[in-house]
C-alpha positions in Angstrom: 7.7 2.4 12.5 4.8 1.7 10.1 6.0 2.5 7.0 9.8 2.1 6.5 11.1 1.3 3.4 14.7 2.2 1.9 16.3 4.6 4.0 18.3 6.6 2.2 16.4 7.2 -0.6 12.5 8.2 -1.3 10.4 9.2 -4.0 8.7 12.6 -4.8 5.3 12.7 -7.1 5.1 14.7 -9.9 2.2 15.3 -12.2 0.6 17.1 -15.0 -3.2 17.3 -14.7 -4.0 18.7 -17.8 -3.0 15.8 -19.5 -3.7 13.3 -16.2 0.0 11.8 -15.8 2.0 11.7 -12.9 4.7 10.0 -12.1 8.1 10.0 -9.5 11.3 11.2 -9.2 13.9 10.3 -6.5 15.3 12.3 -3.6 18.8 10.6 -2.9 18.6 11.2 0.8 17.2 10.1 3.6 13.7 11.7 4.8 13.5 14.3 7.0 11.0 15.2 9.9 10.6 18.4 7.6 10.0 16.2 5.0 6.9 14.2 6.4 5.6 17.8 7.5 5.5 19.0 4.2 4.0 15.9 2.9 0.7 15.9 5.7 0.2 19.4 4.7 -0.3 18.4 1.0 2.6 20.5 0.2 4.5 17.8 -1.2 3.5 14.1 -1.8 6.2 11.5 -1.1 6.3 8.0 -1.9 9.0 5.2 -0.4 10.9 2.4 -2.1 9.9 -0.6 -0.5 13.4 -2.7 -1.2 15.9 -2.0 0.8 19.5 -2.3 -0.6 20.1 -5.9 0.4 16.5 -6.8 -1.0 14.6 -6.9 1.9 12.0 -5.4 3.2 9.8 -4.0 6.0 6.5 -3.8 4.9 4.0 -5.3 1.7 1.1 -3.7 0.0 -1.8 -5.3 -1.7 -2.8 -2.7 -4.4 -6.4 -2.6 -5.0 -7.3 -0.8 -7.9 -10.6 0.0 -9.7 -10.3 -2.2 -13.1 -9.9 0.1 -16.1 -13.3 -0.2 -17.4 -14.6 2.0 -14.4 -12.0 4.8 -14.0 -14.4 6.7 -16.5 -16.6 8.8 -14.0 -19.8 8.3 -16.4 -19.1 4.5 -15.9 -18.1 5.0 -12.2 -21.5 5.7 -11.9 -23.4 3.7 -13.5 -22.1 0.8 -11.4 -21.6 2.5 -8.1 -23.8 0.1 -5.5 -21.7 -2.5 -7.2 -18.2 -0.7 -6.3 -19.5 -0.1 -2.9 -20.4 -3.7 -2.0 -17.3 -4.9 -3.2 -15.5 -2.3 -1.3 -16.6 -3.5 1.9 -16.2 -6.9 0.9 -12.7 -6.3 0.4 -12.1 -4.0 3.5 -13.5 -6.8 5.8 -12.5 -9.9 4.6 -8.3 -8.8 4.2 -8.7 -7.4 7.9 -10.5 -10.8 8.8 -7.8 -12.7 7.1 -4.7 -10.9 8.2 -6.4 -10.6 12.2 -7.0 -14.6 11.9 -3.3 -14.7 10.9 -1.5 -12.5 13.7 -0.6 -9.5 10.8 -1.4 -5.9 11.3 -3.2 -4.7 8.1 -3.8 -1.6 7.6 -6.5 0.0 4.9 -5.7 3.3 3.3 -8.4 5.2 0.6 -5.1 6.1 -2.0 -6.5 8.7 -3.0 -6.3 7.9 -6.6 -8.3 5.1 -8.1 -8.2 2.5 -5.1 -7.0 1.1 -1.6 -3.8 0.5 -0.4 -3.5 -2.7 2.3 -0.5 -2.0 4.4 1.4 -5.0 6.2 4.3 -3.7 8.3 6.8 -6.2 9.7 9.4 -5.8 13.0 11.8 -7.0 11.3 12.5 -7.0 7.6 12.3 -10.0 5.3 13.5 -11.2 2.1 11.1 -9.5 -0.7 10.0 -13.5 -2.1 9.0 -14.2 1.2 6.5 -11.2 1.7 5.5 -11.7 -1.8 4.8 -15.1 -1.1 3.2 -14.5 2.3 0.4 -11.9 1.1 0.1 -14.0 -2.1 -1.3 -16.9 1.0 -3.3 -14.4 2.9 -5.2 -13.3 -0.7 -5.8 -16.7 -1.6 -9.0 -16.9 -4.3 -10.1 -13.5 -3.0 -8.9 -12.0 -6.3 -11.8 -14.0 -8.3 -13.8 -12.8 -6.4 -13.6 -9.4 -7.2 -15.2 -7.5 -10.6 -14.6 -4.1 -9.9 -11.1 -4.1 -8.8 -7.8 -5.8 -9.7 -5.5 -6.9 -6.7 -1.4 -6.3 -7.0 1.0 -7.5 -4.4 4.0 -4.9 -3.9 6.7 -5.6 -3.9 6.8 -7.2 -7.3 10.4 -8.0 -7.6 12.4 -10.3 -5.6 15.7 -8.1 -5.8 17.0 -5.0 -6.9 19.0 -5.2 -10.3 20.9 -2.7 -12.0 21.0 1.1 -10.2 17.4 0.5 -10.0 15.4 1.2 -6.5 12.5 -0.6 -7.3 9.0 -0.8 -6.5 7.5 2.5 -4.6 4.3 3.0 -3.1 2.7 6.6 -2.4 2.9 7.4 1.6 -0.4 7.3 3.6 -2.2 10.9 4.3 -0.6 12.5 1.3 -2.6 14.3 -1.7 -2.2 12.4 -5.0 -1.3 15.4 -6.9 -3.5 14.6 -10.1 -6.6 13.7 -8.4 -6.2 16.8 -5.7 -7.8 13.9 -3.1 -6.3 13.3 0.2 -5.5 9.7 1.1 -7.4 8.5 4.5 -7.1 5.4 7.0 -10.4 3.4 7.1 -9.8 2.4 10.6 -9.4 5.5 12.1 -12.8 6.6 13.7 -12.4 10.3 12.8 -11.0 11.7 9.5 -9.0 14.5 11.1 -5.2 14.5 10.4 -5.0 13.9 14.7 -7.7 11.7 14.6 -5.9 9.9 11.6 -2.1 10.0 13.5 -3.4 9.0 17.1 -5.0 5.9 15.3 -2.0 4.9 13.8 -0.1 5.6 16.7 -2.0 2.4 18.7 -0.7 0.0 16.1 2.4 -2.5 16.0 4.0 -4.2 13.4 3.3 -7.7 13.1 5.8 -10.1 14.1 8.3 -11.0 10.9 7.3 -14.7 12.0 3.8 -14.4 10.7 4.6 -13.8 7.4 7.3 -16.1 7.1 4.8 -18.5 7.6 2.6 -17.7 5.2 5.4 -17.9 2.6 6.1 -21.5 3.6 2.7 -22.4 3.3 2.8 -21.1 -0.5 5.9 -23.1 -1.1 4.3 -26.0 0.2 1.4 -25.3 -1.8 3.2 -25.0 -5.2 5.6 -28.2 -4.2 
């Protein structure tokens, strides 16, 4: 499994788009087959919660957003070549990093204002650790960017209070303010089979790999 996050609960968007909000609300039950169906058709858009009850989890997103100067379409624009380049640049140097690393990465258009960058695990970790692991694998790429804004998820190291924590929209979904359909940049066709056979070559990375990485940061700060 890919994406697995808290099993018996997930998150359903909501949104108004005459006044651009959306948000989520949660389904206290696990997901259904039905569920993911209705959710590839655009029917519904579904999101998980990454923590699983014991504060753990399976798999880590770096959030890549456009920076809040250019989510103005007029502005958009104006500095387009400059989005692209850096789009690219991002694309290739987090597969490059994770490949050089032994972690399967995996590059989704959101749909809304940026990428998601999907790490799945075998095995689940403690949330510091894949905090601390991806935090490794980004390293200075963040200044490097001025287009986009990076954000590791989860953010939180454990759940507190009745709380589920952090979500992240699932791949292939519509983002119901923007209309748009999420995609896979891997994938070499844009097809929903196209898009599902891809995914169904790839493996989560060993937990081991990102374990790693975490020690490395605590080295790092020590």
């Amino acid at each position: 499994v890919l994406f697995r996050g808290r099993e018996d609960a997930f998150a359903r968007q909501w949104a108004n788009r005459d006044e651009g909000k959306q948000g989520y609300v949660p389904v206290q039950r696990p997901m259904q087959p039905e569920d993911v169906r209705e959710h590839l058709l655009g029917r519904k858009t579904y999101g998980i919660y990454l923590l699983t009850g014991e504060s753990r989890v399976w798999t880590g997103v770096i959030d890549v957003d456009l920076v809040a100067g250019l989510r103005d379409m007029q502005a958009a624009v104006k500095e387009k070549t400059a989005i692209r380049r850096e789009s690219l640049y991002l694309y290739s140097r987090l597969m490059e990093l994770a490949g050089n690393v032994g972690l399967t990465c995996i590059a989704e258009v959101s749909g809304g204002k940026g990428y998601h960058f999907w790490f799945p695990l075998d095995q689940p970790v403690a949330a510091v650790d894949m905090r601390l692991g991806l935090k490794t694998l980004l390293g200075s790429l963040g200044n490097d960017l001025r287009c986009f804004s990076v954000e590791i998820f989860p953010k939180q190291d454990q759940l507190t209070g009745k709380g589920y924590g952090n979500l992240v929209k699932l791949p292939l979904g519509i983002h119901r303010v923007t209309g748009r359909k999420s995609s896979l940049v891997g994938a070499k066709g844009q097809t929903m089979p196209e898009q599902l056979a891809w995914l169904r070559s790839l493996q989560p990375a060993p937990a081991a790999k990102m374990l790693e990485l975490a020690q490395q940061q605590r080295t790092a700060n020590v």
